[in-house]
mmCIF file as gemmi writes it, N, C-alpha and C atoms, coordinates in Angstrom:
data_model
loop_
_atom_site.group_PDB
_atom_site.id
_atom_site.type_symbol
_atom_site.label_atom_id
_atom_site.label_alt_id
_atom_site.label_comp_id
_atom_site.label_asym_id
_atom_site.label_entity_id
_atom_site.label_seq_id
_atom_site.pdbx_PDB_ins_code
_atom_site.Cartn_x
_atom_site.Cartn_y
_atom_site.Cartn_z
_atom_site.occupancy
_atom_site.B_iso_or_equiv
_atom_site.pdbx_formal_charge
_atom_site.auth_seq_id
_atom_site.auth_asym_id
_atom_site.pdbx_PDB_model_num
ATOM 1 N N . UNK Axp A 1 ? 169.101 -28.294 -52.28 1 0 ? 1 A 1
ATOM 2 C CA . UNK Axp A 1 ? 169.218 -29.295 -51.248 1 0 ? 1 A 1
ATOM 3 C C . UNK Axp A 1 ? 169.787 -28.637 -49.994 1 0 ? 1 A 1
ATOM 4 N N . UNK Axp A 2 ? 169.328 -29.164 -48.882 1 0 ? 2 A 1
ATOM 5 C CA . UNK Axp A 2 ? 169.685 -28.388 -47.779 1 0 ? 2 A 1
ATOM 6 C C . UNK Axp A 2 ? 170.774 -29.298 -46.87 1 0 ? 2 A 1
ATOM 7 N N . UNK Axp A 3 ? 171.333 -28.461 -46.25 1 0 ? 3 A 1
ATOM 8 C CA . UNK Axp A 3 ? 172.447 -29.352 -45.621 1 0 ? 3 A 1
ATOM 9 C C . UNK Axp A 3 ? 171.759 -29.787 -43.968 1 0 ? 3 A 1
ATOM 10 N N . UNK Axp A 4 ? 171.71 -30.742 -43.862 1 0 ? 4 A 1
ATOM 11 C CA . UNK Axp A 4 ? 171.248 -31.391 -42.55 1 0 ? 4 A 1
ATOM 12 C C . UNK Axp A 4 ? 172.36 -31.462 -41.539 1 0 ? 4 A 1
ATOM 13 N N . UNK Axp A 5 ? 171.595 -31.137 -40.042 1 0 ? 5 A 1
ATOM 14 C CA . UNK Axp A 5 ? 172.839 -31.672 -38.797 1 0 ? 5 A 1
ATOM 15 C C . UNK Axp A 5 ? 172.787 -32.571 -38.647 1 0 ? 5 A 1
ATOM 16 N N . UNK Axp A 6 ? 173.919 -33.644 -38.479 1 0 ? 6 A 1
ATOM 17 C CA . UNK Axp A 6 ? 174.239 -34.911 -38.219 1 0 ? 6 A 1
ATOM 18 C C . UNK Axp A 6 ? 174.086 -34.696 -36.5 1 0 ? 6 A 1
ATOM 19 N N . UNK Axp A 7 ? 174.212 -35.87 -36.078 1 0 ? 7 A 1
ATOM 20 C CA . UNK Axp A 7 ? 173.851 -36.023 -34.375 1 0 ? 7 A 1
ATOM 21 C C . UNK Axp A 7 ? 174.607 -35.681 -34.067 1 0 ? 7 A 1
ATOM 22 N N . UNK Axp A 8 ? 176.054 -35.995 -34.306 1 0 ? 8 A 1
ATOM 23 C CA . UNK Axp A 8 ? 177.071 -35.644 -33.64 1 0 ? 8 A 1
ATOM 24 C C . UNK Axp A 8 ? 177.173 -33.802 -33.548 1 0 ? 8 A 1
ATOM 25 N N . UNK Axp A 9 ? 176.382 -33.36 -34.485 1 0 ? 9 A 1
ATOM 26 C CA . UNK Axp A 9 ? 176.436 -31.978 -34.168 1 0 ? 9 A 1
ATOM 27 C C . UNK Axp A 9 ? 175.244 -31.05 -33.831 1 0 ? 9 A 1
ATOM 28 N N . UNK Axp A 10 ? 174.497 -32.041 -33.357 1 0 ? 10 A 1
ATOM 29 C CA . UNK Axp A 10 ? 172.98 -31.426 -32.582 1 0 ? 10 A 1
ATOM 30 C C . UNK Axp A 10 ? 173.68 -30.504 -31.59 1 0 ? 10 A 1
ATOM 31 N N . UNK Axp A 11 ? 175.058 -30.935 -30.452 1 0 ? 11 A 1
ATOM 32 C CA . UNK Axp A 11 ? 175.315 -29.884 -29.623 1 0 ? 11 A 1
ATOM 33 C C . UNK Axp A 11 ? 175.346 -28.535 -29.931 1 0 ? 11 A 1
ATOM 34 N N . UNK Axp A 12 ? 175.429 -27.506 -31.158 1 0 ? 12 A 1
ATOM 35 C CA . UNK Axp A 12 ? 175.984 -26.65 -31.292 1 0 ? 12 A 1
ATOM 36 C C . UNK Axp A 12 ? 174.678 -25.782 -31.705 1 0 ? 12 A 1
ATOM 37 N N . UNK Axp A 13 ? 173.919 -26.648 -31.788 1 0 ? 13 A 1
ATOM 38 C CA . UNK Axp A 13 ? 171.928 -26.101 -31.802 1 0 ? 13 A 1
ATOM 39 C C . UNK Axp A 13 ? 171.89 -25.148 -30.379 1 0 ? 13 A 1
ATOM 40 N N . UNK Axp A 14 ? 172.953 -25.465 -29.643 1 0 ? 14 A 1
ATOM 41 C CA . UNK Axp A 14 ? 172.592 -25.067 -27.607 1 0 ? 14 A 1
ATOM 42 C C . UNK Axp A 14 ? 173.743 -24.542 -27.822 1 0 ? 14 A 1
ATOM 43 N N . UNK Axp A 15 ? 174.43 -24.322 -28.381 1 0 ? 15 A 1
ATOM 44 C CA . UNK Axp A 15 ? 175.952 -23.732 -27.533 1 0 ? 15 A 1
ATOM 45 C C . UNK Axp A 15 ? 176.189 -22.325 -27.844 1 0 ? 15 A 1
ATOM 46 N N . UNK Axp A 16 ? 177.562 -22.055 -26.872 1 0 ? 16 A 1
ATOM 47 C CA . UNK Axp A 16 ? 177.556 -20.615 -25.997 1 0 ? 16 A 1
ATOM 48 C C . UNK Axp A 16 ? 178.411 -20.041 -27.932 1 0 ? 16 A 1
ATOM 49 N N . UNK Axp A 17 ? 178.112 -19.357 -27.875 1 0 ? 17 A 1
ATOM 50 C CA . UNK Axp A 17 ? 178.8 -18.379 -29.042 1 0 ? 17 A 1
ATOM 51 C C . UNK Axp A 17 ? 179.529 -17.015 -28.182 1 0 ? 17 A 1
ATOM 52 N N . UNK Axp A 18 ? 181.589 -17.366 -28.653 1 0 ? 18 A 1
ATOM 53 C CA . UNK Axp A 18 ? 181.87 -16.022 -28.727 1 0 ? 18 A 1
ATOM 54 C C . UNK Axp A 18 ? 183.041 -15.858 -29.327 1 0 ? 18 A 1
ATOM 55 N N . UNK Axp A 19 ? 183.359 -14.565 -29.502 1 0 ? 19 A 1
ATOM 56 C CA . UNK Axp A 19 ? 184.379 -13.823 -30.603 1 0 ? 19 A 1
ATOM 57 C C . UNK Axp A 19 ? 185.57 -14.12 -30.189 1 0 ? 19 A 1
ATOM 58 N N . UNK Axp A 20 ? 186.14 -13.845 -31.228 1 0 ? 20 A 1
ATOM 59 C CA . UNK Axp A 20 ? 187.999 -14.096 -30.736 1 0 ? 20 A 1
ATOM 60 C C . UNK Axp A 20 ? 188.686 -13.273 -31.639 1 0 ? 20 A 1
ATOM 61 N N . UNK Axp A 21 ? 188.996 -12.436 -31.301 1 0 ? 21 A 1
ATOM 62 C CA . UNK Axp A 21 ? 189.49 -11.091 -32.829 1 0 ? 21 A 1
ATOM 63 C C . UNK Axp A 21 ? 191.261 -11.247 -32.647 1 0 ? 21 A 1
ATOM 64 N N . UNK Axp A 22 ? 191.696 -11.788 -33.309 1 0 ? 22 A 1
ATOM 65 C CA . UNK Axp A 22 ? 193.549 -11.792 -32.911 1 0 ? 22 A 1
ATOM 66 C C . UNK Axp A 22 ? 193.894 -10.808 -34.232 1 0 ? 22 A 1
ATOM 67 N N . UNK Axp A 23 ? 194.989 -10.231 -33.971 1 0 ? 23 A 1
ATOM 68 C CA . UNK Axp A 23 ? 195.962 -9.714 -34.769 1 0 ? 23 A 1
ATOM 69 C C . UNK Axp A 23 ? 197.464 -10.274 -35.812 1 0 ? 23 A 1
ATOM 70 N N . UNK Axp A 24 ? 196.847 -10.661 -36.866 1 0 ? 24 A 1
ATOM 71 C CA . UNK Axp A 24 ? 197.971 -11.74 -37.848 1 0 ? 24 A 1
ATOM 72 C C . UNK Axp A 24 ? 198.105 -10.735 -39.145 1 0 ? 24 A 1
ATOM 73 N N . UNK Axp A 25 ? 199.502 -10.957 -39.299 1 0 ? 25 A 1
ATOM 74 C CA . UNK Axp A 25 ? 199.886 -9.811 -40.563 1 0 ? 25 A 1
ATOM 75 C C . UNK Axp A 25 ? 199.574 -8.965 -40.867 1 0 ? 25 A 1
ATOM 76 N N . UNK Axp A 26 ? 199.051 -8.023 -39.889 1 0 ? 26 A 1
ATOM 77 C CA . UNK Axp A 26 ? 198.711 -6.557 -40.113 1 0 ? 26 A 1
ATOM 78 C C . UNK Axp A 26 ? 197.002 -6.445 -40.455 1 0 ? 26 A 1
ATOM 79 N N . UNK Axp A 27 ? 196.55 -7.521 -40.014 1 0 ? 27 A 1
ATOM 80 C CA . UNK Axp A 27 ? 194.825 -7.569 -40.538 1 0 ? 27 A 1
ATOM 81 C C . UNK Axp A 27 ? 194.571 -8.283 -39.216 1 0 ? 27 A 1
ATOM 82 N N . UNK Axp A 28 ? 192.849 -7.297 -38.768 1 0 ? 28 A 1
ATOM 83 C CA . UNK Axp A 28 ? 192.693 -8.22 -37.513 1 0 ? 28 A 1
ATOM 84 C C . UNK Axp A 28 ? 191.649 -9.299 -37.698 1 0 ? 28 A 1
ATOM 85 N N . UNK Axp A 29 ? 192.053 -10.681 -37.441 1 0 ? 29 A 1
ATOM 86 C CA . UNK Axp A 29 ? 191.272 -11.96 -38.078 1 0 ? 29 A 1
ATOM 87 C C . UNK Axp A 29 ? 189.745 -11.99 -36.873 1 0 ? 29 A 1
ATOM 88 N N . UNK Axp A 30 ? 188.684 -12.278 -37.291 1 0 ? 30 A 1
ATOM 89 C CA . UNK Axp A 30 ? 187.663 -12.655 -36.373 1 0 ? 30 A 1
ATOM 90 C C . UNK Axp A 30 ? 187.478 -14.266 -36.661 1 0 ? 30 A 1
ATOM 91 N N . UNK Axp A 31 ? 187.227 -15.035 -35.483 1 0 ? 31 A 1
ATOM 92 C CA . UNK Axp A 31 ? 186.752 -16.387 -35.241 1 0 ? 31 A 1
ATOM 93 C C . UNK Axp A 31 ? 185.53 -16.355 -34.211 1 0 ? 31 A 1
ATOM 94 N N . UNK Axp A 32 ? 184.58 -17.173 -35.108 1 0 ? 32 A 1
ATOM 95 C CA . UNK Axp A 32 ? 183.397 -17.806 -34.122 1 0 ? 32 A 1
ATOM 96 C C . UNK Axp A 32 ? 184.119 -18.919 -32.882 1 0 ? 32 A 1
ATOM 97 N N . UNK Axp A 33 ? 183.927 -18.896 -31.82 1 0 ? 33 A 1
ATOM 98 C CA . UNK Axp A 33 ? 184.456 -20.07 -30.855 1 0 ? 33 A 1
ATOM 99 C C . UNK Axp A 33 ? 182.821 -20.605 -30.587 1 0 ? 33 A 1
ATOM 100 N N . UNK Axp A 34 ? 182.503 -21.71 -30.602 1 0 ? 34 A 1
ATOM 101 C CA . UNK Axp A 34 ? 181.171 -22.628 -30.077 1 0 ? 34 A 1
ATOM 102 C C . UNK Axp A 34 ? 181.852 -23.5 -29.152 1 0 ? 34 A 1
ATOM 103 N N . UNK Axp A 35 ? 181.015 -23.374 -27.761 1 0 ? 35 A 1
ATOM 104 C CA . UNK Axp A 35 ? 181.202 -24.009 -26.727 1 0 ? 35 A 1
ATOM 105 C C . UNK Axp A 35 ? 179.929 -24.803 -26.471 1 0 ? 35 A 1
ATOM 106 N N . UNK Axp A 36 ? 180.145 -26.356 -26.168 1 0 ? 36 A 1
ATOM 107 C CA . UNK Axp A 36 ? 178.983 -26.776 -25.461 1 0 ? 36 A 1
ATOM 108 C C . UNK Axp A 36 ? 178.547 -26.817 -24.296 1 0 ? 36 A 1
ATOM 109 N N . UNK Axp A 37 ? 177.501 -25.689 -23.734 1 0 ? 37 A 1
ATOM 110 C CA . UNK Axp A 37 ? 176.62 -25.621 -22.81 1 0 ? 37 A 1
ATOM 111 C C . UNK Axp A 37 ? 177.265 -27.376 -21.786 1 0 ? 37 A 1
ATOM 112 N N . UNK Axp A 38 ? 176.6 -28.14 -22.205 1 0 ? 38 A 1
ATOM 113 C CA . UNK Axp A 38 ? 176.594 -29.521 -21.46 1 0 ? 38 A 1
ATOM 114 C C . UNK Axp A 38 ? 177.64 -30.234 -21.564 1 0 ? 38 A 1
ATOM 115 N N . UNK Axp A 39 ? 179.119 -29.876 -22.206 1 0 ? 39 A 1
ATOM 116 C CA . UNK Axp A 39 ? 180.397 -30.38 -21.974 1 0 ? 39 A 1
ATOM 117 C C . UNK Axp A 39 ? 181.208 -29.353 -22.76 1 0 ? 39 A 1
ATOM 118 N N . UNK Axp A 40 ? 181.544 -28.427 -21.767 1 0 ? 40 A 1
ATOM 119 C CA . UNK Axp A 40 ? 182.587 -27.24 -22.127 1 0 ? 40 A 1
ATOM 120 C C . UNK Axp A 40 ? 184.232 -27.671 -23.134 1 0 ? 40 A 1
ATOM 121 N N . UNK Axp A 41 ? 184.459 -29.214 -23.027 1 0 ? 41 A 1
ATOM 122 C CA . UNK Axp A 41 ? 185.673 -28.911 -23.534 1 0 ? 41 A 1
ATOM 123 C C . UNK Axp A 41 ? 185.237 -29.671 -24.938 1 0 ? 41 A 1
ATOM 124 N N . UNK Axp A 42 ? 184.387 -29.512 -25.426 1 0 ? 42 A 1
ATOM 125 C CA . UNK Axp A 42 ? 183.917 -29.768 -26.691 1 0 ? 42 A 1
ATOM 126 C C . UNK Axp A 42 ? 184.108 -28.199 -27.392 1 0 ? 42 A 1
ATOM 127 N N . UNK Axp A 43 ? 184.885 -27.783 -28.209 1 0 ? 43 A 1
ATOM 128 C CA . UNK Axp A 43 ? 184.302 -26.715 -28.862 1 0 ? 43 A 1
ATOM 129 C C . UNK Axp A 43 ? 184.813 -26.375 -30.125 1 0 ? 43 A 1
ATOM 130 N N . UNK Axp A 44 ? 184.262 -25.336 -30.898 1 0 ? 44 A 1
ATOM 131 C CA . UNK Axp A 44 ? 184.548 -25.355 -32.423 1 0 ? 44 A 1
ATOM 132 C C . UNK Axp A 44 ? 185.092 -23.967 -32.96 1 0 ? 44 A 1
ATOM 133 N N . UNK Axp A 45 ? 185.905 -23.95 -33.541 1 0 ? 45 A 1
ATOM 134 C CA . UNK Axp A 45 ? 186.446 -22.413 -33.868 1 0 ? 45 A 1
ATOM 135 C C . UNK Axp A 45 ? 186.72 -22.511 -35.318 1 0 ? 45 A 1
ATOM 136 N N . UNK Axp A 46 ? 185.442 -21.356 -35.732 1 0 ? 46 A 1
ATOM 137 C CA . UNK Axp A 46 ? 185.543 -21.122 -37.112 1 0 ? 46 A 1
ATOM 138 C C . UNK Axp A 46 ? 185.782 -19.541 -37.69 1 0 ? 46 A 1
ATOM 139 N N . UNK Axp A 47 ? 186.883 -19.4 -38.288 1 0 ? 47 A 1
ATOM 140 C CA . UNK Axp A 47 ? 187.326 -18.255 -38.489 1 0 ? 47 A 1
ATOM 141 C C . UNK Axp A 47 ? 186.278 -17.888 -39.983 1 0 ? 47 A 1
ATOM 142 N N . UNK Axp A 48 ? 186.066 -16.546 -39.713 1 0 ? 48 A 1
ATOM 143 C CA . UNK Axp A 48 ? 185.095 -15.594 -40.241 1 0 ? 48 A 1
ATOM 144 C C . UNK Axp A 48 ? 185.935 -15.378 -41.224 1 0 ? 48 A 1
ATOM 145 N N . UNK Axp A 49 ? 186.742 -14.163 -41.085 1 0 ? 49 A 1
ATOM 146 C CA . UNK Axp A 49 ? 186.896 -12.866 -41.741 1 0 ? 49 A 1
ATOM 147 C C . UNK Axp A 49 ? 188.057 -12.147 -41.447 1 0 ? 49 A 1
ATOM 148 N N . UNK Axp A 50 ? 188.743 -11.455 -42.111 1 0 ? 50 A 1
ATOM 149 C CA . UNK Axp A 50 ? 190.005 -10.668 -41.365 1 0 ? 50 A 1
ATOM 150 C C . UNK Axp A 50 ? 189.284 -9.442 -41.997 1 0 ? 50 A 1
ATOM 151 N N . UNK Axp A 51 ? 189.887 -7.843 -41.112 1 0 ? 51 A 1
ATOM 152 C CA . UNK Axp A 51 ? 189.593 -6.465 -41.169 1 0 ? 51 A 1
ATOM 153 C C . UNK Axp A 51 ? 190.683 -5.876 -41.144 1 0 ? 51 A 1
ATOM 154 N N . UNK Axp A 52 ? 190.952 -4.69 -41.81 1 0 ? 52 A 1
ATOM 155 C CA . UNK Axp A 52 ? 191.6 -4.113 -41.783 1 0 ? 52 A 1
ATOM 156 C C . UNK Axp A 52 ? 192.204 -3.13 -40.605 1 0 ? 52 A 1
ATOM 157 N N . UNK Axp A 53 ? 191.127 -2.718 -39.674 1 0 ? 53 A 1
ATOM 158 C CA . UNK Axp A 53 ? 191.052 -2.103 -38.835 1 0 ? 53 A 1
ATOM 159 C C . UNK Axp A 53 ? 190.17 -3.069 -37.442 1 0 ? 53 A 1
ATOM 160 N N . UNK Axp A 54 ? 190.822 -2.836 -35.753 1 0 ? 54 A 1
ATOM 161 C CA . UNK Axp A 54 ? 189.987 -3.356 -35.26 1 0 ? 54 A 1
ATOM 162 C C . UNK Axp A 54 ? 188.814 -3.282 -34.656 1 0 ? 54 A 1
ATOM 163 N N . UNK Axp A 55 ? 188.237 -1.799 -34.713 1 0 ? 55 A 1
ATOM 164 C CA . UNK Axp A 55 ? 186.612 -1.271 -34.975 1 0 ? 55 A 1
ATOM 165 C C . UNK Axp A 55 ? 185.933 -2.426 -35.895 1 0 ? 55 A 1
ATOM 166 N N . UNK Axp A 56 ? 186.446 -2.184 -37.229 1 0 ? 56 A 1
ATOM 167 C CA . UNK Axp A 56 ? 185.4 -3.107 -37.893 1 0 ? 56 A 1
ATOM 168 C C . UNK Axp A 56 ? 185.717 -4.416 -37.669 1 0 ? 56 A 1
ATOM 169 N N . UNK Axp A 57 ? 186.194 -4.875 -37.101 1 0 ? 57 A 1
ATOM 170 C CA . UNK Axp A 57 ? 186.339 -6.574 -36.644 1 0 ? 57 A 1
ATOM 171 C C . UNK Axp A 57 ? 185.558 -6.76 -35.614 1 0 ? 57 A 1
ATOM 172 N N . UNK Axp A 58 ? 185.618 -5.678 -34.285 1 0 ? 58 A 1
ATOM 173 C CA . UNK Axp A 58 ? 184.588 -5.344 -33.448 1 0 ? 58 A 1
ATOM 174 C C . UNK Axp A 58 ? 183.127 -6.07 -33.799 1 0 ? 58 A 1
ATOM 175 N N . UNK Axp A 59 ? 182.942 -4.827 -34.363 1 0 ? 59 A 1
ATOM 176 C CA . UNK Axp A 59 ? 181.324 -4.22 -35.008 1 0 ? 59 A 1
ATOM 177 C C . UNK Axp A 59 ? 181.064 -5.436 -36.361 1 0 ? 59 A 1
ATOM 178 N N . UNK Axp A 60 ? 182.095 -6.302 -36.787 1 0 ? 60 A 1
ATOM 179 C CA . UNK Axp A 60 ? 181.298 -7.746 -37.406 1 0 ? 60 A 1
ATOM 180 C C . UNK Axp A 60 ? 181.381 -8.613 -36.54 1 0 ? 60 A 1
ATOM 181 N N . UNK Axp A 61 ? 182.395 -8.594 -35.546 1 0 ? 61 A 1
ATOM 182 C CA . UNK Axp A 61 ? 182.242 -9.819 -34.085 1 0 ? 61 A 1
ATOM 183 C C . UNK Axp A 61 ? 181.348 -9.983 -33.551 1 0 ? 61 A 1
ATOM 184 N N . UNK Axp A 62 ? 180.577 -8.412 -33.403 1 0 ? 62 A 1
ATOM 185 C CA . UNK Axp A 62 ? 179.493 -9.078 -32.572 1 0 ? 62 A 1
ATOM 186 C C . UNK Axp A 62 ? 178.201 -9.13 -33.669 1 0 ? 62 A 1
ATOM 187 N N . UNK Axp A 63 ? 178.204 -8.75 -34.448 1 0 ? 63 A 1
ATOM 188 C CA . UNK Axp A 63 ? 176.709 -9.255 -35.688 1 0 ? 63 A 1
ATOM 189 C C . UNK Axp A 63 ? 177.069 -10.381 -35.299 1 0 ? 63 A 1
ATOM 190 N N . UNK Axp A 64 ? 178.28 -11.04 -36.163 1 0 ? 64 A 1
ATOM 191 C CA . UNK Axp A 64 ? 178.093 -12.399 -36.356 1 0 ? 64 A 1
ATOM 192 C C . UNK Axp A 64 ? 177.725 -13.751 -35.264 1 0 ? 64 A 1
ATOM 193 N N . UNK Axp A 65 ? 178.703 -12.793 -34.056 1 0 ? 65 A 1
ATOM 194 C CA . UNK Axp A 65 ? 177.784 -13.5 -32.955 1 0 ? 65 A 1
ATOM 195 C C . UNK Axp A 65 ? 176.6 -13.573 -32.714 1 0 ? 65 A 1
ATOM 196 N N . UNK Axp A 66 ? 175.564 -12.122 -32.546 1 0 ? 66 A 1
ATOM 197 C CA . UNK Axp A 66 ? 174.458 -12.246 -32.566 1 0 ? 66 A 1
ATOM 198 C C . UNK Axp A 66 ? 173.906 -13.282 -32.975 1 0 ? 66 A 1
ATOM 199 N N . UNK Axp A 67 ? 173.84 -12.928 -34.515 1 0 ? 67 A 1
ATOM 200 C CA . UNK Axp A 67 ? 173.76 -14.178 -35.847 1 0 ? 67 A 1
ATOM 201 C C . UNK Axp A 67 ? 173.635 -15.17 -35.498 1 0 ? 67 A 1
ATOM 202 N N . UNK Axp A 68 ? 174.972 -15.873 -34.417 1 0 ? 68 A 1
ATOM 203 C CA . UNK Axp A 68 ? 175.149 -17.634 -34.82 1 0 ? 68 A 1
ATOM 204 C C . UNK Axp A 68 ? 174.743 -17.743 -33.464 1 0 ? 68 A 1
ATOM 205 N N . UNK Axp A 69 ? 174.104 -17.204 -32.457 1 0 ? 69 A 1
ATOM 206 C CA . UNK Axp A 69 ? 173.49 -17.972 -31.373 1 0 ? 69 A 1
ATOM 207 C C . UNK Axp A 69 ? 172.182 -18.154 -31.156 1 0 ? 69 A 1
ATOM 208 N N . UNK Axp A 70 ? 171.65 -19.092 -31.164 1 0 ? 70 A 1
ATOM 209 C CA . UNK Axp A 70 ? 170.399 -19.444 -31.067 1 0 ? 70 A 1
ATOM 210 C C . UNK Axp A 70 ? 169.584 -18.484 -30.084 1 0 ? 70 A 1
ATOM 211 N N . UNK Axp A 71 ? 170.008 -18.074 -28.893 1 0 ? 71 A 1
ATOM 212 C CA . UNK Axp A 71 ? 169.442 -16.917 -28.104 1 0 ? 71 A 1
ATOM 213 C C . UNK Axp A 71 ? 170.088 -16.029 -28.29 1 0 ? 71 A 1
ATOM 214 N N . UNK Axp A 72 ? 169.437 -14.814 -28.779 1 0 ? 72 A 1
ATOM 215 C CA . UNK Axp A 72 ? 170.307 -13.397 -29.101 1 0 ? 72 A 1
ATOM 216 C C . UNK Axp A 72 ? 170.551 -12.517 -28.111 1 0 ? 72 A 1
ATOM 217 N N . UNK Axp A 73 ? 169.622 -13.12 -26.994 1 0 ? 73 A 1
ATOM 218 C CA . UNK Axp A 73 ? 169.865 -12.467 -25.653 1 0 ? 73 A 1
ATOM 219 C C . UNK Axp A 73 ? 171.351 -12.853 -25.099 1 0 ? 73 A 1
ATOM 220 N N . UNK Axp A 74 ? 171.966 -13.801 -25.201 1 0 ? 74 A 1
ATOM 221 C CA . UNK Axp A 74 ? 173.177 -14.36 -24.524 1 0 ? 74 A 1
ATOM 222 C C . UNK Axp A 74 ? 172.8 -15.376 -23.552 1 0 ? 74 A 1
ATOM 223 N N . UNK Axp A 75 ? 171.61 -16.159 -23.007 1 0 ? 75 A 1
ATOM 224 C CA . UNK Axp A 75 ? 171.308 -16.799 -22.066 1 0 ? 75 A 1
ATOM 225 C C . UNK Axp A 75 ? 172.256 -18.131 -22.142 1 0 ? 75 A 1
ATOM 226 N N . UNK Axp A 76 ? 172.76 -18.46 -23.233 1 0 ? 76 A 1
ATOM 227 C CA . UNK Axp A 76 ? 173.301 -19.826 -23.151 1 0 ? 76 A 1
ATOM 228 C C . UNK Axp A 76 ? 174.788 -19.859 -22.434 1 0 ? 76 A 1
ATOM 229 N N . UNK Axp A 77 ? 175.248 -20.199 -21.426 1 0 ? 77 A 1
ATOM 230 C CA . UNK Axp A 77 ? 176.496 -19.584 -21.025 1 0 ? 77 A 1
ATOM 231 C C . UNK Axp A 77 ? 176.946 -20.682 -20.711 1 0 ? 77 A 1
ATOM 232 N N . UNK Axp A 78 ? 178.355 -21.113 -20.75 1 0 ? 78 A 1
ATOM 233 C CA . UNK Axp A 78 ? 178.886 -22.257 -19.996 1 0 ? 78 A 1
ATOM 234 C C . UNK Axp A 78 ? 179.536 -22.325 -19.16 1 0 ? 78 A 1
ATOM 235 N N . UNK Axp A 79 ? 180.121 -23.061 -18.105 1 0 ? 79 A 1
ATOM 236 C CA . UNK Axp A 79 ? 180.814 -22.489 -16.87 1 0 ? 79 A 1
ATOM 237 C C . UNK Axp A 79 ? 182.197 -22.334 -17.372 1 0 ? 79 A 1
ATOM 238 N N . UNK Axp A 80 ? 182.703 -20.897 -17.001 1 0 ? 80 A 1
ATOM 239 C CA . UNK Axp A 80 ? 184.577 -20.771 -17.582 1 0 ? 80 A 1
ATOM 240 C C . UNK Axp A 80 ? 185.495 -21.199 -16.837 1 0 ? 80 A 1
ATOM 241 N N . UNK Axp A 81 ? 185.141 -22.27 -15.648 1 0 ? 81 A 1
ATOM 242 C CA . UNK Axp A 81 ? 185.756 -22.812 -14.88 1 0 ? 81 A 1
ATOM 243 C C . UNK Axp A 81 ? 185.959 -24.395 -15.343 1 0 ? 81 A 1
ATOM 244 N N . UNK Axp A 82 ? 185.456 -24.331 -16.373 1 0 ? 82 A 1
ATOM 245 C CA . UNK Axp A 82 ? 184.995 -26.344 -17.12 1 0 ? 82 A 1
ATOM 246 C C . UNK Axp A 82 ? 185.804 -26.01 -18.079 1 0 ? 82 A 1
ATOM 247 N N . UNK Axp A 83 ? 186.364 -25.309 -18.324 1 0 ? 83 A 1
ATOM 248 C CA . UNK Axp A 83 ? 187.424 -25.306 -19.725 1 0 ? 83 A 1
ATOM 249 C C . UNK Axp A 83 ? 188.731 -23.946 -19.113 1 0 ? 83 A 1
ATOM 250 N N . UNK Axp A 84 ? 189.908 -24.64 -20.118 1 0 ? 84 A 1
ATOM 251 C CA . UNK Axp A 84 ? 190.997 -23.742 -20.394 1 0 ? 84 A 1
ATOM 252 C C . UNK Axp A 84 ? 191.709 -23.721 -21.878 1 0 ? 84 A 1
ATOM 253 N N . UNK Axp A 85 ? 190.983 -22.734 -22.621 1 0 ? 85 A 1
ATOM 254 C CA . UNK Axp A 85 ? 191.451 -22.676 -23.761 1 0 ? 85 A 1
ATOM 255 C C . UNK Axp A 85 ? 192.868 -21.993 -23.942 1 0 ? 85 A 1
ATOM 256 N N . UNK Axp A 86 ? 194.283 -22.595 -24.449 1 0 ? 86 A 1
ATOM 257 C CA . UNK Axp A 86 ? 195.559 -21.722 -23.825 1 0 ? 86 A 1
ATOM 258 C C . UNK Axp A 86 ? 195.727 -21.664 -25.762 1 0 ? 86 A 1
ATOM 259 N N . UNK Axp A 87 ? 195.754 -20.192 -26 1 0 ? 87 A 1
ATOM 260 C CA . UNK Axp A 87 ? 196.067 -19.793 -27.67 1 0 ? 87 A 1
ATOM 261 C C . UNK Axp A 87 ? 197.445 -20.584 -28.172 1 0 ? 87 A 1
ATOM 262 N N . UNK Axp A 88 ? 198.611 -20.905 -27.152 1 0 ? 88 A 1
ATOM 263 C CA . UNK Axp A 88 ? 199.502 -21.422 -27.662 1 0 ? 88 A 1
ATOM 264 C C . UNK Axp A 88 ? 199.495 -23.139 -28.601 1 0 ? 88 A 1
């Protein structure tokens, strides 16, 4: 059985995909961030993976980005002036 998108999450079919590699307990964690193209302060952060080193957190940040954006070119961009994401 396959898992279906509900409407409420058709936005993320269009949205901007990017990395967020932080440093927690001595392992560096990677997170997907999804931004919506058509309302920037909508967005979704799903943590991947932690690495041991931050080369390889790198070098899976951006596969997985590749991966989860619908254009692999990067065309989907949102304005970084429509949002302020503050880590605190």
């Amino acid at each position: 059985m396959s898992k279906r998108n509900t409407p409420k999450d058709d936005w993320l079919l269009n949205a901007e995909v990017q990395t967020k590699i932080t440093y927690i307990s001595g392992r560096w964690e990677v997170s997907l961030v999804f931004i919506d193209t058509k309302d920037p302060k909508r967005i979704l952060v799903k943590r991947i993976n932690d690495f041991r080193s931050k080369r390889l957190a790198e070098i899976n940040a951006n596969y997985m980005q590749k991966t989860a954006a619908k254009d692999s070119r990067g065309t989907q961009k949102a304005n970084k002036n429509d949002y302020d994401i503050n880590n605190n």
